[in-house]
N, CA, C and O of each residue as an XYZ file, in Angstrom:
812
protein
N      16.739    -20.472     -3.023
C      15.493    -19.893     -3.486
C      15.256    -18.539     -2.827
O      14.873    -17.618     -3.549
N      15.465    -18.311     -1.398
C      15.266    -17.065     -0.766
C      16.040    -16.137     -1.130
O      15.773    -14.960     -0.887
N      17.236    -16.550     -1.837
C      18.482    -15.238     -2.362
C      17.649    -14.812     -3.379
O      17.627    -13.583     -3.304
N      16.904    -15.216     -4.357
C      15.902    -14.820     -5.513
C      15.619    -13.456     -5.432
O      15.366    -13.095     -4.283
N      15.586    -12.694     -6.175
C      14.677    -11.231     -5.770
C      13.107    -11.755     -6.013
O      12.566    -12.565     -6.766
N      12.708    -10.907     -5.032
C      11.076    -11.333     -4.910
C      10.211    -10.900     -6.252
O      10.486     -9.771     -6.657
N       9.452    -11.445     -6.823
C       8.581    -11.005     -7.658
C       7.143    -10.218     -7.075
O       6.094    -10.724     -6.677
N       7.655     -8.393     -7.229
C       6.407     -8.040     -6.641
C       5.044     -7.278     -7.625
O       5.337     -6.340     -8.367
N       4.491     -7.465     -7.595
C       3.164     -6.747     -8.424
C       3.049     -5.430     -7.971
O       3.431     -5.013     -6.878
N       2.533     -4.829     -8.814
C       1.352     -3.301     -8.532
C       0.232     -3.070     -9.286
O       0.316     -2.605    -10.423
N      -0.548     -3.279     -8.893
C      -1.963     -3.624     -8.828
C      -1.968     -2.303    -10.176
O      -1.897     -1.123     -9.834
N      -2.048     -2.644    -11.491
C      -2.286     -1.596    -12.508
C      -3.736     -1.439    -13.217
O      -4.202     -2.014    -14.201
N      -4.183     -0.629    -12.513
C      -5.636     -0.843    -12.924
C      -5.772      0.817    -13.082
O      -6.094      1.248    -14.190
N      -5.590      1.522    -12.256
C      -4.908      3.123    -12.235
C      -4.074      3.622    -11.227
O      -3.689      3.032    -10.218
N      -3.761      5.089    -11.698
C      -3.136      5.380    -10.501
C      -1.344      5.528    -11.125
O      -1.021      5.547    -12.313
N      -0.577      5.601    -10.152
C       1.345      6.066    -10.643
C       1.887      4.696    -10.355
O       2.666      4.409     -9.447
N       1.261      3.720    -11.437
C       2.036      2.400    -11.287
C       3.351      2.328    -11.660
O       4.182      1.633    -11.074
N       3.665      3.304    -13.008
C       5.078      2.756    -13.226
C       6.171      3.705    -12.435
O       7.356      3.480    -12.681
N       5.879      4.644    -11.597
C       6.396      5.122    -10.296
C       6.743      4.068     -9.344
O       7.941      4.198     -9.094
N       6.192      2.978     -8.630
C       5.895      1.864     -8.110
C       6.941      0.977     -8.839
O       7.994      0.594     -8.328
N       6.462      0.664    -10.265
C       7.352     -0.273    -10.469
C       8.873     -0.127    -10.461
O       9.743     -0.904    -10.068
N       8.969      1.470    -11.177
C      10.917      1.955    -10.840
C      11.563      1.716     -9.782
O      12.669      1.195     -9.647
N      10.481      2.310     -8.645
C      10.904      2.144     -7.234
C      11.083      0.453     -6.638
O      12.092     -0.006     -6.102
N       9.802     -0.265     -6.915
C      10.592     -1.832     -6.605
C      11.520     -2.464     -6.886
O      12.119     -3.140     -6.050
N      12.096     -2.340     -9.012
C      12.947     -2.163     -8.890
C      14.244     -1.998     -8.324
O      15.159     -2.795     -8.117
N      14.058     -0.326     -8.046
C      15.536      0.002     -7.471
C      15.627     -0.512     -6.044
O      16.686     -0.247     -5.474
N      14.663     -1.239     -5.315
C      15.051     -1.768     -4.275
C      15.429     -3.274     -4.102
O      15.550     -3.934     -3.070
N      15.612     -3.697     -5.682
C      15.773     -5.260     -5.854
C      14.821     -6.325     -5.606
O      14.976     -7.305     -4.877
N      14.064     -6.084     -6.135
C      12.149     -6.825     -6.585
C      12.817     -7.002     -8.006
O      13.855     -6.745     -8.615
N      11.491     -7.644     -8.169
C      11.503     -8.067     -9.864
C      10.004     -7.349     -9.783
O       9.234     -7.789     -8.930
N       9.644     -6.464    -10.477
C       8.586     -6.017    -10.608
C       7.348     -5.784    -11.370
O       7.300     -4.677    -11.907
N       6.284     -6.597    -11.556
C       5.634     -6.483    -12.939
C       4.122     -6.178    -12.805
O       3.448     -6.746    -11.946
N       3.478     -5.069    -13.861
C       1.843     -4.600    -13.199
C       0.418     -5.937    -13.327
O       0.030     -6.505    -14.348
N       0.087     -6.047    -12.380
C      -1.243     -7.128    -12.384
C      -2.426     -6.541    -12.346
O      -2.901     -5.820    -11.468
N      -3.070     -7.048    -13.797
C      -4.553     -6.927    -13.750
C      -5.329     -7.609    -13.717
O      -6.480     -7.204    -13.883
N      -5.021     -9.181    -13.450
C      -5.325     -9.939    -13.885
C      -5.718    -11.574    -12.661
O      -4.899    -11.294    -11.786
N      -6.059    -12.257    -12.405
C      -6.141    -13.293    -11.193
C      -4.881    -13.875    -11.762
O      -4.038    -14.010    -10.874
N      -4.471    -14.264    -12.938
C      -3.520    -15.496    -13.097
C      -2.318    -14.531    -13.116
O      -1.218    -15.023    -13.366
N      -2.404    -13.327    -12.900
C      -1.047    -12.429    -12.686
C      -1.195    -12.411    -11.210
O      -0.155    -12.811    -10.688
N      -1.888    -12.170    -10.557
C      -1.719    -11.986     -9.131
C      -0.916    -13.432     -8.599
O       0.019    -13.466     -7.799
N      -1.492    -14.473     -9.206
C      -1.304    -15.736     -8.120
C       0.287    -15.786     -8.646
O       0.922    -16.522     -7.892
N       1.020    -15.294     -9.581
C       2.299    -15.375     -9.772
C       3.252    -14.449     -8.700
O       4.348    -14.788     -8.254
N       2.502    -13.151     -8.409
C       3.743    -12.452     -7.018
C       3.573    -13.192     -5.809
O       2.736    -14.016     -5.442
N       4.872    -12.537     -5.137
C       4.755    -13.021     -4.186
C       4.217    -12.315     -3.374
O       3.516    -12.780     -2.476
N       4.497    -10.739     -3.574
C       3.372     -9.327     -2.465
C       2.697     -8.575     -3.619
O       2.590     -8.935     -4.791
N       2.238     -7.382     -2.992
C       1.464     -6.390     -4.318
C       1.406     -4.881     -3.476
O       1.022     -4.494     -2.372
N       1.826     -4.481     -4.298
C       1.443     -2.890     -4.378
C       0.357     -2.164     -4.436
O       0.084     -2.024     -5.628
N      -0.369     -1.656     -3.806
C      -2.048     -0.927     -4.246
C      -1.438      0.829     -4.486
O      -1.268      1.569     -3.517
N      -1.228      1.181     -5.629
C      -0.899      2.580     -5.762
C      -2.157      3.495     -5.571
O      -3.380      3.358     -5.537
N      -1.195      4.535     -5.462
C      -2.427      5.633     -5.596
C      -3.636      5.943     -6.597
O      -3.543      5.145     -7.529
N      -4.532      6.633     -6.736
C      -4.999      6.537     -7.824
C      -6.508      7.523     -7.037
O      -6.533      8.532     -6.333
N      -7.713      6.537     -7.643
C      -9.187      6.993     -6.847
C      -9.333      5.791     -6.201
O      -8.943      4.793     -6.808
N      -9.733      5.681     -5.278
C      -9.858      4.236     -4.381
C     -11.531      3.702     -5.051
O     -11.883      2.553     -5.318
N     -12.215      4.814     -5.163
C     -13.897      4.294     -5.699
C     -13.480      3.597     -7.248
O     -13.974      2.578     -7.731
N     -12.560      4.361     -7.772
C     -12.228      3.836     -9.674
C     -11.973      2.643     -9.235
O     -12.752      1.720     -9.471
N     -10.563      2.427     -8.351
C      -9.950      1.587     -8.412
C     -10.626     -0.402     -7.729
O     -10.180     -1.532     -7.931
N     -11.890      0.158     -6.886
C     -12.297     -0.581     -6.440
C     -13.421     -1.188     -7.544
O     -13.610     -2.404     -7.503
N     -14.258     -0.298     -8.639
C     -14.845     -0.745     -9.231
C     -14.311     -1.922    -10.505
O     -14.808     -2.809    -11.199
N     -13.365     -1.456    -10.344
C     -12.168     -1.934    -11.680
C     -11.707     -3.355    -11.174
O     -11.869     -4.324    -11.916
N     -11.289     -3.462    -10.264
C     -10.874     -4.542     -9.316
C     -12.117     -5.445     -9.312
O     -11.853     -6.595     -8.962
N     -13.267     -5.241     -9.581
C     -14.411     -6.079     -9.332
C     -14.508     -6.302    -10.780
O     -15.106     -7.326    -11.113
N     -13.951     -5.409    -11.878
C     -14.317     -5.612    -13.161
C     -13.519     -6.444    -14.197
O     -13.609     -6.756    -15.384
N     -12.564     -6.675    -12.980
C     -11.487     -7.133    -14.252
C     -11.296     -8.735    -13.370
O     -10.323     -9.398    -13.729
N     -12.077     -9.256    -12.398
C     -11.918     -9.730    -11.611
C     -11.016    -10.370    -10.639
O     -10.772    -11.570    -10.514
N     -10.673     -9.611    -10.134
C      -9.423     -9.453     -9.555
C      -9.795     -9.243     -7.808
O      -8.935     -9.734     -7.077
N     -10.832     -8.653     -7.180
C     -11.100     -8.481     -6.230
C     -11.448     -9.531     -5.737
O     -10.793     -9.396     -4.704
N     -11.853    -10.312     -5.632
C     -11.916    -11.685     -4.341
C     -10.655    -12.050     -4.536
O      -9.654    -11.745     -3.888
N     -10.788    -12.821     -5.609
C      -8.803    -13.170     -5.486
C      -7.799    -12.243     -3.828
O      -7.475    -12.605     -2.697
N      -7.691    -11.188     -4.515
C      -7.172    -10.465     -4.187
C      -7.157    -10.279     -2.587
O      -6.085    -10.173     -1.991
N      -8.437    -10.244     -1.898
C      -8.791    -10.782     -0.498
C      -8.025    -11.836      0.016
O      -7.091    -11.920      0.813
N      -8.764    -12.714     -0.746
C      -8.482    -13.922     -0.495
C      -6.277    -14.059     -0.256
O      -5.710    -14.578      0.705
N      -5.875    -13.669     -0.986
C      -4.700    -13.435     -1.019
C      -3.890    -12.719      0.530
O      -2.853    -12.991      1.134
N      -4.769    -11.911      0.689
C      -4.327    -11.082      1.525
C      -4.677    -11.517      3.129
O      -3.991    -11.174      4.091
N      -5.564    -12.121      3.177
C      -6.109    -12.855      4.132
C      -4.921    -13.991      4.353
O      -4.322    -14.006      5.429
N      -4.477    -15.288      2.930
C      -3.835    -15.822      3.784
C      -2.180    -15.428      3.858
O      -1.158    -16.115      3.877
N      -2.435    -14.021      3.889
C      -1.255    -13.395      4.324
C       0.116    -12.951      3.669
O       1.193    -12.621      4.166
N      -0.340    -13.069      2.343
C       0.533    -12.234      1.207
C       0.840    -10.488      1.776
O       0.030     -9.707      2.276
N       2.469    -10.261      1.440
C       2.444     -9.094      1.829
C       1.699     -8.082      0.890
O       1.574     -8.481     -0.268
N       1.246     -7.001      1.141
C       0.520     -5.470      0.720
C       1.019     -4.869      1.204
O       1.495     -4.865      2.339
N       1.004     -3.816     -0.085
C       1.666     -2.452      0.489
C       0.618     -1.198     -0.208
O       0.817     -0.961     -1.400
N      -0.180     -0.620      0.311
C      -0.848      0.441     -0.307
C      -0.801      2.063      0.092
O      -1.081      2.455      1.225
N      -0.392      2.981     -1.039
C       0.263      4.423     -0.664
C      -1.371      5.043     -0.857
O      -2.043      4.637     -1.806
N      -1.745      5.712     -0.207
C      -2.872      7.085     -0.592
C      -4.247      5.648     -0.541
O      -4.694      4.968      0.383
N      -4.571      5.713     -2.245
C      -5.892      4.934     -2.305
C      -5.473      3.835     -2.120
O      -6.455      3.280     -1.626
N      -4.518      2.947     -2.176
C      -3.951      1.902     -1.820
C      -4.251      1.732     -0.265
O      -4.960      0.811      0.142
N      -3.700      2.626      0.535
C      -4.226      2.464      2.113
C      -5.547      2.467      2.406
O      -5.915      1.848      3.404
N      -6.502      3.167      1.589
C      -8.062      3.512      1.671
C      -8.787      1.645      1.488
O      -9.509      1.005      2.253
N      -8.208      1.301      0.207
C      -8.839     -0.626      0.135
C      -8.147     -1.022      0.868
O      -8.727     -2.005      1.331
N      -6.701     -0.867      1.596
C      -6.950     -2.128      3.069
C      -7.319     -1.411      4.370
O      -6.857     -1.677      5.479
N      -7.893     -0.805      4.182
C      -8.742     -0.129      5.439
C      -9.742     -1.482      5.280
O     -10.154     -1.975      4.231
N     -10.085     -2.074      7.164
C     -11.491     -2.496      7.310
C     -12.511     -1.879      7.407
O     -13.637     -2.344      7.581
N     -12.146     -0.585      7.282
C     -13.411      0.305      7.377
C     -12.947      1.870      7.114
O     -11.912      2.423      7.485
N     -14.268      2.504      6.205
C     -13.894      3.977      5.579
C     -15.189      4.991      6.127
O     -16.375      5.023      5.799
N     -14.398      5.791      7.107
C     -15.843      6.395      7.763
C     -16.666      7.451      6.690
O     -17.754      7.897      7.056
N     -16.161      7.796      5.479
C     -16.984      8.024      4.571
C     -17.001      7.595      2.878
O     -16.668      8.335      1.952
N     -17.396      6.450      2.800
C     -17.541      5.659      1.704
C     -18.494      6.421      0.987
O     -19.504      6.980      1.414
N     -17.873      6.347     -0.573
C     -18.843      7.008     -1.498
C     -19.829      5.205     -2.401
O     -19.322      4.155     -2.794
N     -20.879      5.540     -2.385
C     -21.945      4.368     -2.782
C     -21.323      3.567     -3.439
O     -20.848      4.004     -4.487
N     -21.065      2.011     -3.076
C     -20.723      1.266     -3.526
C     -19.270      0.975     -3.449
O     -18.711      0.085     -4.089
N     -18.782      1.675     -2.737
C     -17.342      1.817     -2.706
C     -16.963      0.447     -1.464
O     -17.305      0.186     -0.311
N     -16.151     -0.108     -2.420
C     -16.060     -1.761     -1.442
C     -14.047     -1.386     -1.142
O     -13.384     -0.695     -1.917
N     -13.556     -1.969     -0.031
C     -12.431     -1.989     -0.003
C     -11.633     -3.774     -0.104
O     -12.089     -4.550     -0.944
N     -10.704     -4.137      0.637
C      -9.673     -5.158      0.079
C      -9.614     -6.048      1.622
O      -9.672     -7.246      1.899
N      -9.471     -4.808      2.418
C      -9.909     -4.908      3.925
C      -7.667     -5.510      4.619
O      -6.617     -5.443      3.979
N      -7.850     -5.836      5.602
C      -6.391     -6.218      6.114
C      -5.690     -6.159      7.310
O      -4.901     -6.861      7.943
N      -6.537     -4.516      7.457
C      -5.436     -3.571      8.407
C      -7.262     -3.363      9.095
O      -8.432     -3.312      8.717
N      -6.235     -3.293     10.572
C      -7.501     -3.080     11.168
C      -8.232     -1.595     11.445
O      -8.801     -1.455     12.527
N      -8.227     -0.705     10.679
C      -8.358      0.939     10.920
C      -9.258      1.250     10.020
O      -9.487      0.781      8.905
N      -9.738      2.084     10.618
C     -10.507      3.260      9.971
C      -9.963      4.450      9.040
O      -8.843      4.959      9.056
N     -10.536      4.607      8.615
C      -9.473      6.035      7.221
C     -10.319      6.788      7.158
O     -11.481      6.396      7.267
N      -9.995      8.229      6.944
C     -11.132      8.812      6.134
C     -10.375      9.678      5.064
O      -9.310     10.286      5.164
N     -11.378      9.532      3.849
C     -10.682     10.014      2.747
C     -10.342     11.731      2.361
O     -10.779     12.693      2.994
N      -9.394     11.780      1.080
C      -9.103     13.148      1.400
C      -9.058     14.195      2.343
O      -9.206     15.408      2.198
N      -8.771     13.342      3.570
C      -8.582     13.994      4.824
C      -7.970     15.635      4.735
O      -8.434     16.664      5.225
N      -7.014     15.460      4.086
C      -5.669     16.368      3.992
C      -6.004     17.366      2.842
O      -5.086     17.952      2.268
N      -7.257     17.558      2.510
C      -7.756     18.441      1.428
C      -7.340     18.262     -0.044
O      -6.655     17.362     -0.531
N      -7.914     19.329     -0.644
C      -8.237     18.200     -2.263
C      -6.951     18.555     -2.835
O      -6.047     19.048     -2.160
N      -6.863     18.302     -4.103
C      -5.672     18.468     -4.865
C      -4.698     19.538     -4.988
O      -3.548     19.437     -5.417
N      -5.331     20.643     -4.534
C      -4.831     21.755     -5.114
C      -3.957     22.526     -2.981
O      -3.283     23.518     -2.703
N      -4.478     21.464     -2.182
C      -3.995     21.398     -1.140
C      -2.976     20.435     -1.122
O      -2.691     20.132      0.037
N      -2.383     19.897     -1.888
C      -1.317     18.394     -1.777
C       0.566     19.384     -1.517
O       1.284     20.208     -2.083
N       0.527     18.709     -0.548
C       2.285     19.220     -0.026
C       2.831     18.224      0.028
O       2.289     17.147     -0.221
N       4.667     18.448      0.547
C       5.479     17.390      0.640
C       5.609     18.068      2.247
O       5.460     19.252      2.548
N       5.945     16.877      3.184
C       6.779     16.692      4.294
C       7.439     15.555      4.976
O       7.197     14.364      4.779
N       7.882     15.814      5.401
C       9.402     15.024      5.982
C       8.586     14.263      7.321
O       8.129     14.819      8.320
N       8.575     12.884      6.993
C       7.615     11.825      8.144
C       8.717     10.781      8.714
O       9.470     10.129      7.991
N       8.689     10.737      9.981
C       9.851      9.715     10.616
C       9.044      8.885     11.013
O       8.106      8.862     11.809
N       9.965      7.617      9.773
C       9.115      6.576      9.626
C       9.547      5.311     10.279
O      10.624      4.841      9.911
N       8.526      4.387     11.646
C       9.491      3.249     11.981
C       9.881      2.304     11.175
O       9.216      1.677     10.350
N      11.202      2.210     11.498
C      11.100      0.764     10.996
C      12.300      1.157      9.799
O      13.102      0.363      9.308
N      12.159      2.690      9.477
C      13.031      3.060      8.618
C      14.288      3.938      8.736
O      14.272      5.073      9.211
N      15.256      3.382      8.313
C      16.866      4.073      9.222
C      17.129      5.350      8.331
O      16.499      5.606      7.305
N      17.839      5.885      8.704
C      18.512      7.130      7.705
C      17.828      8.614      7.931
O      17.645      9.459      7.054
N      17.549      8.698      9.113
C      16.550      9.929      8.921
C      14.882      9.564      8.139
O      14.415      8.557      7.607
N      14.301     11.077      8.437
C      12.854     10.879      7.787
C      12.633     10.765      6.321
O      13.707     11.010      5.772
N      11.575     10.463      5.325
C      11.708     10.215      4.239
C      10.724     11.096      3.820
O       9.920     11.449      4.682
N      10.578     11.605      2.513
C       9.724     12.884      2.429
C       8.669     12.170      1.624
O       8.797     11.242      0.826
N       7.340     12.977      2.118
C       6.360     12.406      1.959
C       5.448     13.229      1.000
O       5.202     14.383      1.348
N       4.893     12.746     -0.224
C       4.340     13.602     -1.121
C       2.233     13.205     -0.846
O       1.447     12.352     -1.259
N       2.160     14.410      0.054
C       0.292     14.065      0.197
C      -0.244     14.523     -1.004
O       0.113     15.623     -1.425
N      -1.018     13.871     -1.597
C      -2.078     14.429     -2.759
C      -3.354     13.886     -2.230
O      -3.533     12.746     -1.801
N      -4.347     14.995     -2.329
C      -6.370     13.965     -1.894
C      -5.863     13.074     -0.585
O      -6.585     12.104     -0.355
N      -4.844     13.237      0.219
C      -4.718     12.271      1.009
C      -5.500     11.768      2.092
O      -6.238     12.405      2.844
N      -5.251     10.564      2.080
C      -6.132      9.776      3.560
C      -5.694      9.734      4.790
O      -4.469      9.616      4.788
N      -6.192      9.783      5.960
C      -5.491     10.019      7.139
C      -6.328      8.364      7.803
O      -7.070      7.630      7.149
N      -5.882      8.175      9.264
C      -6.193      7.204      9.822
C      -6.557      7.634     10.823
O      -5.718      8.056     11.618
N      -7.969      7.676     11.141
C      -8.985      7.797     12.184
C      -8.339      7.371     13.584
O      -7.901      7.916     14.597
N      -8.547      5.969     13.016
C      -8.402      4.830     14.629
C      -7.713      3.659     13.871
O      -7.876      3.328     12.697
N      -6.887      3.096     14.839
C      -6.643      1.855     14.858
C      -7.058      0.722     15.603
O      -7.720      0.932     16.619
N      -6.735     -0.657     15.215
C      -7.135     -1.520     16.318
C      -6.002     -2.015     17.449
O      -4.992     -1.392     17.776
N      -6.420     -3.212     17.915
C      -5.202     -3.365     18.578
C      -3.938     -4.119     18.164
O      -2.887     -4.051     18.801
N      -4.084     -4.734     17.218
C      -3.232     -5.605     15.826
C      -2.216     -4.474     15.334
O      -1.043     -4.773     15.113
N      -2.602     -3.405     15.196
C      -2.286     -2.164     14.360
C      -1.057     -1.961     14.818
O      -0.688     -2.521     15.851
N      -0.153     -1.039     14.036
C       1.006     -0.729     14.323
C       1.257      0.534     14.104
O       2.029      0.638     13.151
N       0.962      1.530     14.547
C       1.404      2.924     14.280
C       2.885      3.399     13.716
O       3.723      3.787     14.530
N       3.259      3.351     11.962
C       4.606      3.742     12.088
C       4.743      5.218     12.202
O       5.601      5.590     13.003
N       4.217      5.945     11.701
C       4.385      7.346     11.475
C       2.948      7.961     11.681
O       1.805      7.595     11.407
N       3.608      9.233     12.384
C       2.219     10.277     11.974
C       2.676     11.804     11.644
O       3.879     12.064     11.666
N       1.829     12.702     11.373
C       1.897     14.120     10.545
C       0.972     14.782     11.481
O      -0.118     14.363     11.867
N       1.625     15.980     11.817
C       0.410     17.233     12.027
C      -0.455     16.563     13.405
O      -1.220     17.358     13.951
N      -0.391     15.376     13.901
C      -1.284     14.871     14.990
C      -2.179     13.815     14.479
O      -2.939     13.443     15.374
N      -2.414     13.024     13.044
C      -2.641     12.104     12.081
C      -1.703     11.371     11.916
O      -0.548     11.765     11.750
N      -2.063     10.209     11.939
C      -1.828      8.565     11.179
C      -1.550      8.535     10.167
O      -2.501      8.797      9.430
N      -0.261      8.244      9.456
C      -0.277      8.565      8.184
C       0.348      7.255      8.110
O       0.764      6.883      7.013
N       0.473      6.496      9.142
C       1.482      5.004      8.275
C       1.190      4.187      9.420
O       1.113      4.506     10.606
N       1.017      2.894      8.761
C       0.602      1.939     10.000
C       1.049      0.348      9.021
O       1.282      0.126      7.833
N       1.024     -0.067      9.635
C       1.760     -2.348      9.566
C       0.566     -2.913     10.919
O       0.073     -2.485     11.963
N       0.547     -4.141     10.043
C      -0.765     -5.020     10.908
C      -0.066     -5.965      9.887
O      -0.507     -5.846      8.744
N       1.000     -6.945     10.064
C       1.373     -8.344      9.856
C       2.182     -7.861      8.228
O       2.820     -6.936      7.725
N       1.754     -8.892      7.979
C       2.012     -8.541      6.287
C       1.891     -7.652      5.527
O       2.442     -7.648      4.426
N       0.794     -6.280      6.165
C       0.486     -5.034      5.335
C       0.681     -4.501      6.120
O       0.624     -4.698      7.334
N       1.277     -2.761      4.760
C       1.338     -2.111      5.131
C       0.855     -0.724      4.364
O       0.859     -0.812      3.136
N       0.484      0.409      4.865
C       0.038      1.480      4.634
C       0.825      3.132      4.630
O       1.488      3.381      5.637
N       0.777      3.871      3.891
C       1.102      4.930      4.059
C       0.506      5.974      3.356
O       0.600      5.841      2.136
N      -0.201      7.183      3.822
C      -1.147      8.079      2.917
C      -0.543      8.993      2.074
O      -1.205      9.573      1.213
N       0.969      9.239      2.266
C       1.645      9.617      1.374
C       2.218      8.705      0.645
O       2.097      7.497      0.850
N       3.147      9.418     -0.614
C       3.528      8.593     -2.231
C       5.046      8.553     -2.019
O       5.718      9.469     -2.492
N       5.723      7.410     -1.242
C       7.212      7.630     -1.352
C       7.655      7.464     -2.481
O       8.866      7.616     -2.647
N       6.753      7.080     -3.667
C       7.387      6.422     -5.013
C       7.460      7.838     -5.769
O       7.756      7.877     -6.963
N       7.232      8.786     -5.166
C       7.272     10.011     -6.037
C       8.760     11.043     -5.774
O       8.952     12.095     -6.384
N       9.610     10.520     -4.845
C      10.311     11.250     -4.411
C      11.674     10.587     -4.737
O      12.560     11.018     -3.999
N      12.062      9.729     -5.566
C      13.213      9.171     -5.597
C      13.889      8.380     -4.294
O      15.068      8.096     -4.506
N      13.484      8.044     -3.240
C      13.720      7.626     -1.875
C      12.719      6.701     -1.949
O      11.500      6.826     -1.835
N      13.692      5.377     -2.240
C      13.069      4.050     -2.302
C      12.998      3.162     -1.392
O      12.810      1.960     -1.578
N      13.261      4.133      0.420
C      13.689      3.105      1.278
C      12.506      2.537      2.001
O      12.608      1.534      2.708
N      11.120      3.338      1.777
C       9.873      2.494      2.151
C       9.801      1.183      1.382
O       9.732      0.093      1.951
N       9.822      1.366     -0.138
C      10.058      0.000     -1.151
C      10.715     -0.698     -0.278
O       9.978     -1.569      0.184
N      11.818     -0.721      0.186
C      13.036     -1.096      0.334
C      12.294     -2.220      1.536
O      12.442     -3.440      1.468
N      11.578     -1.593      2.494
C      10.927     -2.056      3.713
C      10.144     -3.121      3.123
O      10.310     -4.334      3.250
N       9.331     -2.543      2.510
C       8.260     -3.783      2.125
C       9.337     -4.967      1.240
O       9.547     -6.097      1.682
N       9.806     -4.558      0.221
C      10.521     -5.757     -0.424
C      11.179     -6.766      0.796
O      11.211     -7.992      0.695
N      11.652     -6.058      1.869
C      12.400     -6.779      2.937
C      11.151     -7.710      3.476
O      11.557     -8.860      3.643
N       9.733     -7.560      3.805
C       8.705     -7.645      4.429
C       8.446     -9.304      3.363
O       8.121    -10.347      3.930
N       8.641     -9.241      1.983
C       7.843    -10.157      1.231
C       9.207    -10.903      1.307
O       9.061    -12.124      1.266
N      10.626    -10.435      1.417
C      11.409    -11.464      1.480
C      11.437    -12.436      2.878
O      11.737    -13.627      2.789
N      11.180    -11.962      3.846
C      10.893    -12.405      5.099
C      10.192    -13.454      5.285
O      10.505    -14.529      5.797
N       8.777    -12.928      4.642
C       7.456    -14.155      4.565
C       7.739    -14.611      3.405
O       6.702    -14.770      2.761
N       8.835    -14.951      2.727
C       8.966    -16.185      1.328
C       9.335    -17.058      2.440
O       8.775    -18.127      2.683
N      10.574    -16.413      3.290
C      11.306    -17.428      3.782
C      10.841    -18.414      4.929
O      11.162    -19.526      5.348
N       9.676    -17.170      5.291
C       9.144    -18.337      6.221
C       8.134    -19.267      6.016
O       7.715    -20.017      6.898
N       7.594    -19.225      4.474
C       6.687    -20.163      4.123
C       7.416    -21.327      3.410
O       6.850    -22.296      2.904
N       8.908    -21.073      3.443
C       9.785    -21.837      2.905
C      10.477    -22.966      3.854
O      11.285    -23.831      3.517
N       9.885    -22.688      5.226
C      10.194    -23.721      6.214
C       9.782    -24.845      6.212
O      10.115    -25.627      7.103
């Protein structure tokens, strides 16, 4: 059963899902988009892509998918969220726009569009733990940076003197879009991450 490729989701509600899905894919996932509760309870991890974290959070409550989705993550399904994806598993967003609810996970603080608005979005080269081969290039758009962490937290990478990637158990975060760059070896990490915890719930 653990030789299986993992069945992973990406949360398609908005945002560069089928970027996400190529990339799980090519890292040997089985990959398919969830909008749905009776699609979620079928992966085994999930993807939170980029997108607007306020859209994406209202949508998530609309299509009902957000408690689930907690609930999921709580008892410890892997996550993986790039940009607004990292913003909902933030436990906390030091500037939330009204009503803006997150997924929660990771124990940090974010603050949004840290890295300036769109027309400020660059690529750079982030050495990432955990990941072999040299650094992997990192595409910021509206990006989020990471304030603070807790003590759970795992600092993989940072930029410029910012947090740009962090792991706390089963999730993980990064404020840049590796799914945009053809370099699938973050995928690659997390797919390894949900094959790990199949196997150990398989004990």
């Amino acid at each position: 059963m653990s030789n299986e490729a993992p069945v992973i989701g990406v949360l398609a509600l908005q945002g560069d899902v089928r970027e996400h899905l190529i990339a799980l894919a090519a890292a040997d996932a089985v990959a398919r988009p969830v909008r749905r509760p009776e699609e979620l309870a079928e992966v085994d991890g999930l993807v939170l892509p980029g997108g607007e974290s306020t859209t994406i959070s209202k949508l998530a409550t609309l299509f009902g998918v957000m408690e689930p989705l907690r609930a999921r993550v709580r008892d410890g399904m892997p996550v993986y969220g790039t940009c607004a994806g990292m913003i909902m598993l933030a436990d906390k967003i030091l500037d939330p726009r009204s009503g803006q609810e997150t997924i929660g996970g990771i124990d940090m603080i974010v603050r949004r569009n840290a890295f300036g608005r769109q027309n400020e979005s660059f690529e750079a080269a982030v050495a990432l733990a955990g990941v072999e081969g040299g650094p992997v290039e990192g595409v910021f758009i509206r990006a989020p940076w990471v304030e603070s962490v807790g003590a759970r937290t795992e600092v993989l990478a940072e930029h410029d003197g910012h947090i740009v990637a962090v792991r706390q158990g089963n999730a993980l975060a990064t404020s840049f879009h590796p799914e945009l760059t053809g370099d699938h070896r973050v995928h690659s990490l997390f797919v390894d991450m949900v094959r790990a915890n199949r196997a150990a719930e398989s004990l």
